[in-house]
N, C-alpha and C positions, 0 to 999 in steps of 0.2 A: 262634411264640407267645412271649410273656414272661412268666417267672417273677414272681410278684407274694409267695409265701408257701409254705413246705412242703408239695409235695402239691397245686398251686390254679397255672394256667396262666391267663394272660389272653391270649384269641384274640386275633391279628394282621390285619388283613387279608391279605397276604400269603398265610399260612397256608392261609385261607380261599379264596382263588383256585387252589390246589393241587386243592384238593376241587370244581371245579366240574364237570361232567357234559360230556365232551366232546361236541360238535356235529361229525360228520363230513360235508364234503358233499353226500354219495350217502344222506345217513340218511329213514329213513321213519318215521311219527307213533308206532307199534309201537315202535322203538328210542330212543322218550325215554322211554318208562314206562307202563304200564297201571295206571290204579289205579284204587280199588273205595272208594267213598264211602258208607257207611249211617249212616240217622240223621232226624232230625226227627219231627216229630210235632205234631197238630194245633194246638197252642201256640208250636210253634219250628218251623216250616215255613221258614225262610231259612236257619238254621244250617248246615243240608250243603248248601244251595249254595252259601251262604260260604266253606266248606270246598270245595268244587268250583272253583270262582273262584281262590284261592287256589294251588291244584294246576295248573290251567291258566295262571294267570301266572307262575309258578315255572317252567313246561317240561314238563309232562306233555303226553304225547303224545295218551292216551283216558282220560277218566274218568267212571265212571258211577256214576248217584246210584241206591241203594237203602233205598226208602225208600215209604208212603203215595201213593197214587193223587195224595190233594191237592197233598201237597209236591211230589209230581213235576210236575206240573202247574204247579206255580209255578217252579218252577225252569224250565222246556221254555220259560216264557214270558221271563224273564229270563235265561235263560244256554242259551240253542239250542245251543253247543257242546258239552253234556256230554249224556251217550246215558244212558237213565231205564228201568231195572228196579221194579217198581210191585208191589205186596203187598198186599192190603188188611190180613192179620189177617198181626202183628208173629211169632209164633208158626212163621212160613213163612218167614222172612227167613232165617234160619241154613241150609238147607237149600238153599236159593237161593243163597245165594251157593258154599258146599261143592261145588253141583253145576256152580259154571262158577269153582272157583277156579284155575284153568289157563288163563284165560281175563285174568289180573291177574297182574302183579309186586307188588303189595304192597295193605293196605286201612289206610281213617281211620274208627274206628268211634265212637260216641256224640255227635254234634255235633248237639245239641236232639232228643238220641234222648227223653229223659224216663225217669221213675223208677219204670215199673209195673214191675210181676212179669214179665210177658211181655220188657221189655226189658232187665233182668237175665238173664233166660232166654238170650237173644240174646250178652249179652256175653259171659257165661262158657263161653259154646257157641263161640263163638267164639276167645276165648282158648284153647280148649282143643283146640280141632281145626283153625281155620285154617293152614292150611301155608305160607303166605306170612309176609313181612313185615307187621309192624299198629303202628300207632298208637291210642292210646286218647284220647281227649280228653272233654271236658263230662262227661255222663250218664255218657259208659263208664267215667270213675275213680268216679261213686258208685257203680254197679256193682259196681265192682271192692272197693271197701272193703265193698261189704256183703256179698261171696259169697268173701273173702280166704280164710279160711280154708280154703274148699274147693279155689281155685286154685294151680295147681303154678306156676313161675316159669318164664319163659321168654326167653333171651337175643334175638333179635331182635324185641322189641317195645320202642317209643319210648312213653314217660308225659308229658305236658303238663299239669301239674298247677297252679292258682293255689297262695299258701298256704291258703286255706282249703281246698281240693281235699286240697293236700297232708297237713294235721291231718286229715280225716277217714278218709285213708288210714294214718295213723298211729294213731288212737285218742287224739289229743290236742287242743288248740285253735289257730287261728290265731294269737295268738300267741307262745305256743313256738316256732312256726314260724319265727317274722318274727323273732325273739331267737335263733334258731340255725337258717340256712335252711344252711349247709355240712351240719349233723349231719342235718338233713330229708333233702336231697338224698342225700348218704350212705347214710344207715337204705334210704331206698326203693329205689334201686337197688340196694342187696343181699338187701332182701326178694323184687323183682319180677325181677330176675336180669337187665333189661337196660338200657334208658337213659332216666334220668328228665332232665325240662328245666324246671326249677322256675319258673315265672314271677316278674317280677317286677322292680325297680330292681336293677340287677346280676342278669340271670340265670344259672342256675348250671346247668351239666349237666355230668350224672357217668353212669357206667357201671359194671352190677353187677362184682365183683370187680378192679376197676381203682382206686386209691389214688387220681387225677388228679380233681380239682372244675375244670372250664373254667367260666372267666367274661366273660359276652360285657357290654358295657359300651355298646352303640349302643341309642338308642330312648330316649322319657319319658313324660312323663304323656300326650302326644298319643296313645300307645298305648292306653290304657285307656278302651277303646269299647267298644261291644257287636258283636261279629262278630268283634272282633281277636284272638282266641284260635282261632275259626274257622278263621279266616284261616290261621293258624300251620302248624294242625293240618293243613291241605290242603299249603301249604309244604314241610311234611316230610316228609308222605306222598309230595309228587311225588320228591322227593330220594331216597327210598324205592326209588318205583320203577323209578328211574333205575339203578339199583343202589349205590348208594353203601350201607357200613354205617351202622347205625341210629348208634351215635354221631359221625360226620359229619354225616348226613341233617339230626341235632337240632341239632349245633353250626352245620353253613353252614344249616339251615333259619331259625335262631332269630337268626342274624346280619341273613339277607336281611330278616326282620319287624323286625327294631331299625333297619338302614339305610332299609330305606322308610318308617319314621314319620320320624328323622330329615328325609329330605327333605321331608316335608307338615308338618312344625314350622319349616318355613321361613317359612311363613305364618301361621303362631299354632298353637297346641295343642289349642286350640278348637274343635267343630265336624269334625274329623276322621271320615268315613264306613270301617268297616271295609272297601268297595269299593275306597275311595280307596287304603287300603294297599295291598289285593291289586294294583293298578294298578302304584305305584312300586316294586313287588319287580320287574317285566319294567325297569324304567330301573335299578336297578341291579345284575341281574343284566350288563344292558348295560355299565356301567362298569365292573365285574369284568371282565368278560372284555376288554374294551379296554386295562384296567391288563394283562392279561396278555400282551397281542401284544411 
C-alpha cells in the first residue's frame, strides 16, 4: 500500500494479491466458501441474483438464494448454479436461515429485499443473531438506519453503503456526505463496530476502531449501473466466505468491482450491464493470480 495522507493508505495491487484466497489442487466447492444470499422481492426479484452472480464469479463454492417463491424462480431460470431456499411470508426467513446457519460461512443480506416491516423484522433479527459473517447492502442499510438505535454493533459485519445510504444512516444528507466522505466512513465504522465500504469515485473503507481510511482508486462512471452494487455485495460475501476477514473481503472485494469495470470501460462506459461486471471479476481475478506465480 502507499501512503497518500495521515491515517488514509492507497491500495496497491500487490498488496491486494497477498489477500487472494488460496486454490489448492485437491480443493472441493465446500472449501471456497458457502454463502447465504437473501433478499428480493416482488419489485427487485434480480437483485439477489445479482448478488448471487457476483459471489459465484468471485470464487464461491455454493450459494444459496433466500428469498420469495417468484424470485427464486427467476433466479433457478437465469443462474441454475445457485441452489434456492423459498418462503413465501418474509416473517419465516430469519428462522430459516438460523436453522441451517452451519450450513454457510458467511451471508449478503438486503439486495432488493424492500422496506416493509416484515423486512426490517428480518434484518435486525439477523444482525442480531446471525453467528456468521454478514454483509448488509440495499434494503438492509435502510433497515439498519431505521432499527439503529435498537442495534448493538458488531465487528464482523461488512456495510456497502452509497452516500445517500450512508446520510441516512448517519441522520444527515447526501451531501455532507460527499463534502466529508473520510468523516462518513469514519463516524460509521465506529458506530457499526465493523467495516464500512463507502461507495463511490475514490472508494473508501475503513474498519471500526482502526485509525486506517483505504482508498481504492480502480473503476468509473461505467460503474454506476443498476445491479453494480449487487454485484459488490455478492463479491464480498464470497471473500467472506472464503474466510478472509471482513476488512480484506471489502478491500480485495471492492478492488475486484473497480478492476472489472475498468476492463468493460475499454469499450465505452456506456451501456455496461451489472452481469457484465460480475463476468470480468473471474478475468481478473485471473490476472491476479497469474501477476502472482
Amino acid at each position: 500500500m502507499t501512503g497518500t495522507s495521515a491515517g488514509h493508505l492507497q491500495c496497491g495491487r500487490e498488496n491486494l494479491i497477498k489477500l487472494l484466497p488460496r486454490r489448492p489442487l485437491d480443493m472441493h466447492k465446500g472449501g471456497r466458501g458457502r454463502l447465504l444470499v437473501a433478499g428480493g422481492s416482488e419489485h427487485y426479484p434480480g437483485a439477489p441474483a445479482l448478488s448471487a452472480l457476483g459471489a459465484l464469479r468471485s470464487g464461491a463454492g455454493v450459494v444459496t438464494l433466500l428469498s420469495l417463491p417468484l424470485v427464486c424462480a427467476a433466479c433457478a431460470a437465469r443462474l441454475p448454479e445457485a441452489v434456492c431456499r423459498s418462503a413465501e411470508n418474509m416473517e419465516d426467513w430469519l428462522e430459516l436461515a438460523l436453522a441451517e446457519a452451519s450450513s454457510y460461512s458467511a451471508a449478503v443480506i438486503g439486495p432488493g429485499l424492500g422496506r416493509s416491516e416484515a423486512a426490517q423484522n428480518f434484518v435486525a433479527g439477523m444482525w442480531e443473531r446471525w453467528p456468521r459473517p454478514l454483509v448488509v447492502d440495499g434494503d438492509g442499510l435502510f433497515a439498519l438506519a431505521q432499527r439503529g438505535d435498537a442495534l448493538s454493533s458488531r465487528r464482523d459485519a461488512v456495510l456497502t453503503p452509497h452516500e445517500g445510504e450512508a446520510a441516512r444512516l448517519l441522520g444527515t444528507i447526501s451531501e455532507a456526505v460527499r463534502g466529508g466522505r473520510r468523516e462518513a466512513v469514519r463516524k460509521l465504522a465506529d458506530r457499526w463496530g465493523g467495516t464500512v465500504l463507502l461507495k463511490g469515485h475514490g472508494t473508501l473503507v475503513a474498519c471500526g476502531g482502526d485509525p486506517i481510511i483505504h482508498r481504492l482508486d480502480w473503476g468509473g462512471p461505467e460503474l454506476a449501473v443498476p445491479g453494480s452494487g449487487d454485484v459488490l455485495s455478492g463479491c464480498i460475501g464470497s471473500l467472506l466466505a472464503s474466510g478472509l476477514e471482513p476488512l480484506d473481503a471489502a478491500r480485495l472485494g471492492g478492488a475486484l468491482h473497480g478492476m472489472a469495470g475498468e476492463r468493460l470501460a475499454g469499450d465505452g462506459v456506456d451501456g455496461v450491464l451489472a452481469s457484465e461486471i460480475a463476468g470480468a471479476i473471474r478475468l481478473v481475478l485471473h490476472e491476479l493470480r497469474r501477476a502472482a506465480v
